[in-house]
VOBA-957409 format. One record per residue (C-alpha): chain; residue in one letter; x negated, y negated, z; residue number from 1. Coordinates in pm, whole numbers, plus 50000, padded with zeros to 5 digits. Each point is the difference from the previous one (the first is absolute). Example, Ala and Ser with C-alpha at 12.3 -4.5 7.8 and 13.67 -1.06 7.14 Angstrom:
% residues 2
+-------+-----+-------+-------+-------+-----+
| chain | res |    c1 |    c2 |    c3 |   n |
+-------+-----+-------+-------+-------+-----+
|     A |   A | 48770 | 50450 | 50780 |   1 |
|     A |   S | 49863 | 49656 | 49934 |   2 |
+-------+-----+-------+-------+-------+-----+
This chain:
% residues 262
+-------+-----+-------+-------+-------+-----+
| chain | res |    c1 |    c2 |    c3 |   n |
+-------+-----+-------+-------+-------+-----+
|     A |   X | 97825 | 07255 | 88801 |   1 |
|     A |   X | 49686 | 49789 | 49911 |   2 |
|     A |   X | 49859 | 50137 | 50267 |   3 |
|     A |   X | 50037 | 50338 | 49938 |   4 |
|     A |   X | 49952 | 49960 | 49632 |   5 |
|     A |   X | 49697 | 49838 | 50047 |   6 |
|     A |   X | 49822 | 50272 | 50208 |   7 |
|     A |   X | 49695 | 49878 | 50251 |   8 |
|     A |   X | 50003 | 49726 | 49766 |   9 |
|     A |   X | 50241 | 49739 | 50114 |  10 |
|     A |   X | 49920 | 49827 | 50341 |  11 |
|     A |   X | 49785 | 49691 | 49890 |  12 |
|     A |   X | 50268 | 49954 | 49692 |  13 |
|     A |   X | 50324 | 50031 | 50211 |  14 |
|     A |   X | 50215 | 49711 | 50071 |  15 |
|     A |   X | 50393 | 49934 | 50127 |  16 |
|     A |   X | 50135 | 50296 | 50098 |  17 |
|     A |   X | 49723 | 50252 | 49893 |  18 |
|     A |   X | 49807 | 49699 | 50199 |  19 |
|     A |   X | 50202 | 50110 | 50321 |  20 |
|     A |   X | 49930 | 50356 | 49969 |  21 |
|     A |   X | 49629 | 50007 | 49946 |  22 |
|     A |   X | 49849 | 49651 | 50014 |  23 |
|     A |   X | 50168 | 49713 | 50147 |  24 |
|     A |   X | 49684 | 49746 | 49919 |  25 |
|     A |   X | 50125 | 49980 | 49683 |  26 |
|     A |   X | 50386 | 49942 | 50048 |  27 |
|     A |   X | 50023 | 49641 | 49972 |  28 |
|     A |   X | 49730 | 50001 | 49678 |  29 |
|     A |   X | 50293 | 50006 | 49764 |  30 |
|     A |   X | 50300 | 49834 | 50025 |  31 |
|     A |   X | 50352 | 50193 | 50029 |  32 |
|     A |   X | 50276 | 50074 | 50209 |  33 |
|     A |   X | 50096 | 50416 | 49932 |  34 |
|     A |   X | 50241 | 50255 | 50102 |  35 |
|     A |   X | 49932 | 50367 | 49991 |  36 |
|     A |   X | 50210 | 50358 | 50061 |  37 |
|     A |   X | 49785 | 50291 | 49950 |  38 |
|     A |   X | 50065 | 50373 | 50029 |  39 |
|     A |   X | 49627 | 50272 | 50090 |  40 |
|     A |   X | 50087 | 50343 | 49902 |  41 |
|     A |   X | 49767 | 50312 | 50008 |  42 |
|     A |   X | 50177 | 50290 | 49893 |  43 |
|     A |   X | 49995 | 50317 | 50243 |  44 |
|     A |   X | 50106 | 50361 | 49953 |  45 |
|     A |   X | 50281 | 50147 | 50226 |  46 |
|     A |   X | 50165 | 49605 | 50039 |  47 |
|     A |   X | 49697 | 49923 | 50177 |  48 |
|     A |   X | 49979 | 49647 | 49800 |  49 |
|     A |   X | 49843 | 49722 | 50093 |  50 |
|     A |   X | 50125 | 49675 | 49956 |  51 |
|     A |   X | 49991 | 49651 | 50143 |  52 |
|     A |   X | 50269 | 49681 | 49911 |  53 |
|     A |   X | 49925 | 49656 | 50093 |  54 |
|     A |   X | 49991 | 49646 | 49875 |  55 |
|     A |   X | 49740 | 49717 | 50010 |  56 |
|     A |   X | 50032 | 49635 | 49963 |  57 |
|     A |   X | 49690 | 49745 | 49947 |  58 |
|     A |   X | 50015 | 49602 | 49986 |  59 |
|     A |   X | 49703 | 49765 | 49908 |  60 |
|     A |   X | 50174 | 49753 | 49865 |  61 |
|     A |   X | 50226 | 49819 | 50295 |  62 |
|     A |   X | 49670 | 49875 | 50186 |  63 |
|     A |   X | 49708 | 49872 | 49829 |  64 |
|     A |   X | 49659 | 50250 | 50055 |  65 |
|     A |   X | 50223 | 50207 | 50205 |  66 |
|     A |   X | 50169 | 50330 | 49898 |  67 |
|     A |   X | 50181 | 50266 | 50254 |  68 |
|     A |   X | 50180 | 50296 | 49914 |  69 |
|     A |   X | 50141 | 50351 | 50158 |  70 |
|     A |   X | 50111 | 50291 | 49884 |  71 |
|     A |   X | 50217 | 50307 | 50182 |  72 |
|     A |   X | 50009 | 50345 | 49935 |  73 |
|     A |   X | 50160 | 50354 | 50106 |  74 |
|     A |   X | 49820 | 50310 | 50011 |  75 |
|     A |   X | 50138 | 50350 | 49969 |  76 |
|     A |   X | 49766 | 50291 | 49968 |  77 |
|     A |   X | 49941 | 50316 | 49851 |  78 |
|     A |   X | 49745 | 50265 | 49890 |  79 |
|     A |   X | 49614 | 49870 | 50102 |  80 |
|     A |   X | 50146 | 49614 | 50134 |  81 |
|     A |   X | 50217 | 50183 | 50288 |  82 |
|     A |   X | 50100 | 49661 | 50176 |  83 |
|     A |   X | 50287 | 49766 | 49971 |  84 |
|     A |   X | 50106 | 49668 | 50120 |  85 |
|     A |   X | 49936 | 49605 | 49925 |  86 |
|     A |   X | 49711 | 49791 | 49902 |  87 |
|     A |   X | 50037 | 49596 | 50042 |  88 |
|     A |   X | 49693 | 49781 | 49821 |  89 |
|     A |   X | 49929 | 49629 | 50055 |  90 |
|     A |   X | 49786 | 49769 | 49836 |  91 |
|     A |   X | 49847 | 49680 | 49991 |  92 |
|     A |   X | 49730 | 49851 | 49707 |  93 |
|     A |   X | 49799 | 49653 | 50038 |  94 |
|     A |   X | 49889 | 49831 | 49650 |  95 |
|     A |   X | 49689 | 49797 | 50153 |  96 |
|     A |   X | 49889 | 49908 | 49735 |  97 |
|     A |   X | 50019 | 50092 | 49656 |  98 |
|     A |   X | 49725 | 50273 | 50018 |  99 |
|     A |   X | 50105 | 50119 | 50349 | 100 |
|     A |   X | 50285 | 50192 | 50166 | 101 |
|     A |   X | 50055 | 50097 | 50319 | 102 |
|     A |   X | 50240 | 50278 | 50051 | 103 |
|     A |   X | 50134 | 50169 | 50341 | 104 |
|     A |   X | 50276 | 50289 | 49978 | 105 |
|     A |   X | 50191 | 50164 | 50280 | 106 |
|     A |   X | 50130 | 50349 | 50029 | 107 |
|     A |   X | 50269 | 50156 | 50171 | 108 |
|     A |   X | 50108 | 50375 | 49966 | 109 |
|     A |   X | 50162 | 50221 | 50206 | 110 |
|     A |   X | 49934 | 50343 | 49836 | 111 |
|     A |   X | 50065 | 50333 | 50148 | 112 |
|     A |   X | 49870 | 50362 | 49923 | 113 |
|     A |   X | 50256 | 50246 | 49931 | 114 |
|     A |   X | 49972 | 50314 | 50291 | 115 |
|     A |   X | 50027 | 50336 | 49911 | 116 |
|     A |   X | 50092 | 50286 | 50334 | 117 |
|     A |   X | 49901 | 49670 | 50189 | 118 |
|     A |   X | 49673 | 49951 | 49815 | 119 |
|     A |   X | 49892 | 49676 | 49858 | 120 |
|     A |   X | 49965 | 50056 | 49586 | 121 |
|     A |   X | 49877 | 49660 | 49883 | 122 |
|     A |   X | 49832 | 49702 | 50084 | 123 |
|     A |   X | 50201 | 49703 | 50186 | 124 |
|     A |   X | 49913 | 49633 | 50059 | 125 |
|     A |   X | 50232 | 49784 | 50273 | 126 |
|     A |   X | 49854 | 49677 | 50004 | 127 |
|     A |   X | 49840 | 49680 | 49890 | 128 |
|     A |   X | 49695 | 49941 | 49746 | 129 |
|     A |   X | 49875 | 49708 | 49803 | 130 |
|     A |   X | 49768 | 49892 | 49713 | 131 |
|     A |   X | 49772 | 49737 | 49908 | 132 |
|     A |   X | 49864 | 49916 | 49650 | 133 |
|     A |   X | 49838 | 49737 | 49833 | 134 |
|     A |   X | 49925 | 49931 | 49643 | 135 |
|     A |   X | 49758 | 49791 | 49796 | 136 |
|     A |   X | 50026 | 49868 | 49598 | 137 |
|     A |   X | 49666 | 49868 | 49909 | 138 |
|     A |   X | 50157 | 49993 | 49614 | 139 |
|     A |   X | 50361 | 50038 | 49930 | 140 |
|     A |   X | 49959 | 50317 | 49855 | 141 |
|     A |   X | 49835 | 50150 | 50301 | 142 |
|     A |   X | 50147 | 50108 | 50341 | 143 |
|     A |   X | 49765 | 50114 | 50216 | 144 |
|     A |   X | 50168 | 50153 | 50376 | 145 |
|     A |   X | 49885 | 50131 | 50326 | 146 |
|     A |   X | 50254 | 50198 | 50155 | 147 |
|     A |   X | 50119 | 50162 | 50384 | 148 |
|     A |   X | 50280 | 50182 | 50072 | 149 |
|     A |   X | 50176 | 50148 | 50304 | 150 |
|     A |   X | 49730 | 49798 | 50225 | 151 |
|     A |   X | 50226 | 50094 | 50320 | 152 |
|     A |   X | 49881 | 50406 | 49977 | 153 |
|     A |   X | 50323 | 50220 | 49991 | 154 |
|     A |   X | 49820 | 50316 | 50049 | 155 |
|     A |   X | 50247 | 50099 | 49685 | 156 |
|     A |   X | 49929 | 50121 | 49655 | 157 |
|     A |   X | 50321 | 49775 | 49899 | 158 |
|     A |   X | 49818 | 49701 | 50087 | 159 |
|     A |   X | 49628 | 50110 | 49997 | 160 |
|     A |   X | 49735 | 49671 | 50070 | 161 |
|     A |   X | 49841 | 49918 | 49678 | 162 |
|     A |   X | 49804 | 49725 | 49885 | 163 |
|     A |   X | 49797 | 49956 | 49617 | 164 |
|     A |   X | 49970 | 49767 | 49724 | 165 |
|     A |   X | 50174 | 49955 | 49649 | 166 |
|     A |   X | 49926 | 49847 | 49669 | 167 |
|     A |   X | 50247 | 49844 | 49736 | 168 |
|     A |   X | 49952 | 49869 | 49683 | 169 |
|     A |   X | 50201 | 49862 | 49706 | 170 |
|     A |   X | 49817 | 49885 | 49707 | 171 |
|     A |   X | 50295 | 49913 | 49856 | 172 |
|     A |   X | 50407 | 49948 | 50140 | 173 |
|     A |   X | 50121 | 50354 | 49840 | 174 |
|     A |   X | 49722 | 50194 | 50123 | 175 |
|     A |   X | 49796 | 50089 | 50343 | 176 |
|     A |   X | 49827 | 50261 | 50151 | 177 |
|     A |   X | 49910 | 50057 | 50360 | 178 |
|     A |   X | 49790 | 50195 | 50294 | 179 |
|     A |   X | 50007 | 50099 | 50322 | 180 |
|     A |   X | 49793 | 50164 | 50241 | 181 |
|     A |   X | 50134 | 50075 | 50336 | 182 |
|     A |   X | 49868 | 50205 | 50347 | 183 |
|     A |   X | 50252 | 50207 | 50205 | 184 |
|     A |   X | 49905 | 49985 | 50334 | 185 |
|     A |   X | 50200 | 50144 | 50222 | 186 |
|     A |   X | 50180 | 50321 | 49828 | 187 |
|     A |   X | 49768 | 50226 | 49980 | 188 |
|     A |   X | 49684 | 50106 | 50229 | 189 |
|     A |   X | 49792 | 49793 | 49740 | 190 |
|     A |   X | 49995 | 49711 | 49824 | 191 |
|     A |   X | 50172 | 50015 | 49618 | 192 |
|     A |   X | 49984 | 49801 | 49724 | 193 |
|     A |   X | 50332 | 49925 | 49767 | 194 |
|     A |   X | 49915 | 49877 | 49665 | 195 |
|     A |   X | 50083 | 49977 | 49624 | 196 |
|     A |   X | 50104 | 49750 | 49744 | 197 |
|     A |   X | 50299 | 49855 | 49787 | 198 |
|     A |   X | 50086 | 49819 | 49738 | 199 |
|     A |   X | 50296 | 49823 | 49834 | 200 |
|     A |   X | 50151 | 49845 | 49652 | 201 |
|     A |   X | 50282 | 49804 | 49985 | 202 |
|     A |   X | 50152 | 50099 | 49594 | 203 |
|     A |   X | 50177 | 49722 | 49846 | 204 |
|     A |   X | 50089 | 49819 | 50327 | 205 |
|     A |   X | 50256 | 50195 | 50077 | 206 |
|     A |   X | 49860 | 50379 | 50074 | 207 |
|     A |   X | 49718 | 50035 | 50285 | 208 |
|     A |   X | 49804 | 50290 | 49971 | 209 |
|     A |   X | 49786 | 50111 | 50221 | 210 |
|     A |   X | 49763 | 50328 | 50098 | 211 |
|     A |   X | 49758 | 50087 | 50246 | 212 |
|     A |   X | 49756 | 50218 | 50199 | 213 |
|     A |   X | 49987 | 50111 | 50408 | 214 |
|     A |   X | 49779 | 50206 | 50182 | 215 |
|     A |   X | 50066 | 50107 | 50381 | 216 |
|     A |   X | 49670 | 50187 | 50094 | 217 |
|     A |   X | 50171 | 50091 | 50384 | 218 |
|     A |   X | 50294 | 50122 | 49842 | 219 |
|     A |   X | 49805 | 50149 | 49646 | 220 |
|     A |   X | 50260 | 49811 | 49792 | 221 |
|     A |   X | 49921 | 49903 | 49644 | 222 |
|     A |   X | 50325 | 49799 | 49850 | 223 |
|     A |   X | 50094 | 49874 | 49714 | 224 |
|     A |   X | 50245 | 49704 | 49930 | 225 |
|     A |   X | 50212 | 49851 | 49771 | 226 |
|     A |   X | 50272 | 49765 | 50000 | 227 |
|     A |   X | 50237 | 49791 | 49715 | 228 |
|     A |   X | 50264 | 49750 | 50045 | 229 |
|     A |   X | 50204 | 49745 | 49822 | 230 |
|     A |   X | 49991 | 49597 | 50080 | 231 |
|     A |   X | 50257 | 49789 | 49847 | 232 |
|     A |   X | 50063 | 49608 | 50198 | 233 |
|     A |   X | 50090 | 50082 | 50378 | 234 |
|     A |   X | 50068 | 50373 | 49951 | 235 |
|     A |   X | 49739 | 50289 | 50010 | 236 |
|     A |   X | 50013 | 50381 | 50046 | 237 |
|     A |   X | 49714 | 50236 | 50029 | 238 |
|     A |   X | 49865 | 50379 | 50030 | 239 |
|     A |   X | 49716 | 50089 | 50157 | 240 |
|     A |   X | 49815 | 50308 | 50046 | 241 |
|     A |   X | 49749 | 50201 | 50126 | 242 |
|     A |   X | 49914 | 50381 | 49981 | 243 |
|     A |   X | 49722 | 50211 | 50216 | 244 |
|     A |   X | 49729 | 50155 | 49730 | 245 |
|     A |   X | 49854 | 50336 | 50216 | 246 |
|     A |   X | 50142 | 50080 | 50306 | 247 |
|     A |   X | 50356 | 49981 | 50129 | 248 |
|     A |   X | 50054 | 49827 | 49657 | 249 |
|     A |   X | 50328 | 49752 | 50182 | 250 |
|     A |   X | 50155 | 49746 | 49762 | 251 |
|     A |   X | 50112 | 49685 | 50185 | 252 |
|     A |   X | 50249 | 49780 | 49817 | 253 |
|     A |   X | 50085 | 49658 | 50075 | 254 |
|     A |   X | 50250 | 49785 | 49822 | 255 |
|     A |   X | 50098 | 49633 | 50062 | 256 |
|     A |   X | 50256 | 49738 | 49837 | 257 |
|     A |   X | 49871 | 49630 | 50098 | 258 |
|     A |   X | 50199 | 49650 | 49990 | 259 |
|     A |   X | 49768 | 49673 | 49988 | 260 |
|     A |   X | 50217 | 49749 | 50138 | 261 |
|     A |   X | 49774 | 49699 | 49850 | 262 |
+-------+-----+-------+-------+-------+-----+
């Protein structure tokens, strides 16, 4: 949900779990030990719903600098996402030092196109991918990251090869905004850039709120996001969403109930 509530904004700024998902340099920057469910739905016409269900956990706190984590998830398809099956993350984050992590994630998904009259109708990926990250912190209140993912090429628009840069900053605990600039590189016949910005506000240490901005230029894709939760001790819930402005005009929904176990 942070990530999707924060738009293109949140790679740099991501840590734990949202760590394992987009940036695993900066896993072991903070110190926790969390377990997530989650549920992705995007509502379809004619029960053609998409949705995903999975859980993630993340620990940075059992070995000093160190932080792993890995997360599992189904897939069942509908409407424009006509593929189903499993996707299996893993991943690993180096503190070096205090103004440098080292992150390296693995991927594996085994994710197969639904056939129509014997036809494929959707993408599929059957294999193994992995990531590498790293991040610096010149100041405490900036992240700075350089990002790569899906360095083994797939040849699949589920797991396209990717690599950018991102930009976090929090002035202050309760707020941050972030950046991110990436290039596509392998799913269409050119070269595209995915970009945008995000920003977030935690309201009386309890309520995160956050909202942000993504552009796709391969897929024309402006998006809007938003997402609000509640934090109280171990126990937090969130919603996160984002809607298509132009275009198809999807709404993806995302919502997540976390445990921090210390």
């Amino acid at each position: 949900t942070y990530g999707l509530g924060m738009g293109a904004g949140v790679r740099a700024g991501a840590t734990a779990i949202s760590g394992l998902a987009y940036n695993a340099s900066n896993m072991a920057a903070v110190s926790t030990y969390n377990v997530e469910a989650f549920s992705q739905i995007i509502p379809g016409s004619n029960g053609g719903t998409y949705w995903t269900i999975g859980s993630a956990i993340s620990d940075s706190t059992t070995a000093q600098k160190l932080a792993i984590g890995t997360s599992f998830r189904g897939v069942f398809g509908g409407n424009n996402r006509r593929y189903r099956g499993w996707d299996w993350r893993s991943s690993i984050g180096v503190q070096a030092i205090p103004q440098l992590g080292i992150g390296l994630g693995f991927r594996w998904a085994q994710l197969r196109s639904d056939t129509v009259d014997g036809q494929r109708v959707g993408p599929t990926f059957d294999g193994i991918t992995m990531d590498a990250s790293l991040t610096v912190t010149p100041i405490p209140w900036l992240k700075v990251a350089g990002l790569g993912y899906n360095l083994i090429k797939t040849y699949s628009a589920l797991a396209p090869q990717m690599a950018g840069g991102s930009v976090s900053l929090a002035p202050v605990e309760v707020f941050s905004i972030g950046g991110d600039v990436l290039i596509d590189f392998t799913t269409f016949e050119k070269n595209e850039l995915i970009a945008g910005a995000g920003a977030a506000y935690i309201a009386g240490e309890l309520v995160p709120l956050r909202f942000g901005y993504r552009h796709d230029a391969g897929r024309n894709l402006n998006q809007l996001t938003a997402a609000a939760g509640f934090n109280k001790d171990k126990i937090a819930t969130e919603v996160a969403l984002r809607q298509d402005i132009g275009g198809r005009k999807e709404t993806y929904l995302l919502i997540m109930f976390r445990y921090v176990v210390e």
